[in-house]
KEDOMI-298611 format. One record per residue (C-alpha): z, x, y. Coordinates in steps of 0.2 Angstrom, whole numbers, padded with zeros to 4 digits, always signed. Each point is the difference from the previous one (the first is absolute). Layout:
REM residues N
ZXY/...
REM end
This chain:
REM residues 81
+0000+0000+0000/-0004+0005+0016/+0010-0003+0016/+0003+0002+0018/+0013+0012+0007/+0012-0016+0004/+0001-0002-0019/-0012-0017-0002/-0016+0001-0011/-0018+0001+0004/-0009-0015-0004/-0017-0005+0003/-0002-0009+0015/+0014+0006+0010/-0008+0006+0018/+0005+0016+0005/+0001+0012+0016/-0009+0017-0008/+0005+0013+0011/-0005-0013+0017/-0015-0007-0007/+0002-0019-0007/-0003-0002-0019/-0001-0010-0017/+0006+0007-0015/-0014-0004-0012/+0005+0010-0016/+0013+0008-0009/-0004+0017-0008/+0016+0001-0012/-0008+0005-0016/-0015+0013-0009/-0009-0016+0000/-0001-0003+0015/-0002+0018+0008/-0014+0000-0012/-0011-0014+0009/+0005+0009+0013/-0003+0018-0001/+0017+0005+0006/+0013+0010-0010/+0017-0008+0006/+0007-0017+0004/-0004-0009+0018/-0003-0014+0009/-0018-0004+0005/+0001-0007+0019/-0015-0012+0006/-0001+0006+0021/-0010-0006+0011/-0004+0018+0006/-0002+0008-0013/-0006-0010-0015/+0011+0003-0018/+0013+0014+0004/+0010+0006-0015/+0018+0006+0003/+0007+0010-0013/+0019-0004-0005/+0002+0022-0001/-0006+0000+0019/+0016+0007+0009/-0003-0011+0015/+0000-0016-0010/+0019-0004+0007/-0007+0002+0018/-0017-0007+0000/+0001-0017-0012/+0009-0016+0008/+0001-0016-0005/-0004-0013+0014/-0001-0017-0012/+0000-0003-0017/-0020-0009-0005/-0006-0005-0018/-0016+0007-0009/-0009-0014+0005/-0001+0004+0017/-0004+0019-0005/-0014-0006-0011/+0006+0002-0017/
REM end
């Protein structure tokens, strides 16, 4: 499971403040699975961003406490899934 620094989980959905840019967490990269679709070798949350398309956030990423905050809690509908 993955989470944010205050201790609640990453979920699908939820809208995010990624380092000052507004965002959607679209997926959940928590497993070999999953860093196999997509080409990455460690655990993350994918971020949809207006400015910048997909962004992948890796959980090993020393500025994951200072960049990630939760704004509101969503559903994987509104993120697409």
């Amino acid at each position: 499971m993955i989470t944010y620094p205050n201790g609640d989980d990453v979920r699908v959905g939820d809208r995010v403040d990624y380092d000052g840019v507004p965002a959607i967490v679209k997926y959940i990269v928590d497993d070999q699975i999953s860093q196999e679709h997509w080409g990455v070798e460690q655990d993350g949350v994918m971020f949809d961003t207006e400015d910048m398309g997909l962004v992948f956030h890796p959980i090993n990423d020393l500025c994951w406490d200072c960049t990630i905050v939760l704004i509101m809690r969503g559903n994987a509908t509104e993120a697409g899934e």
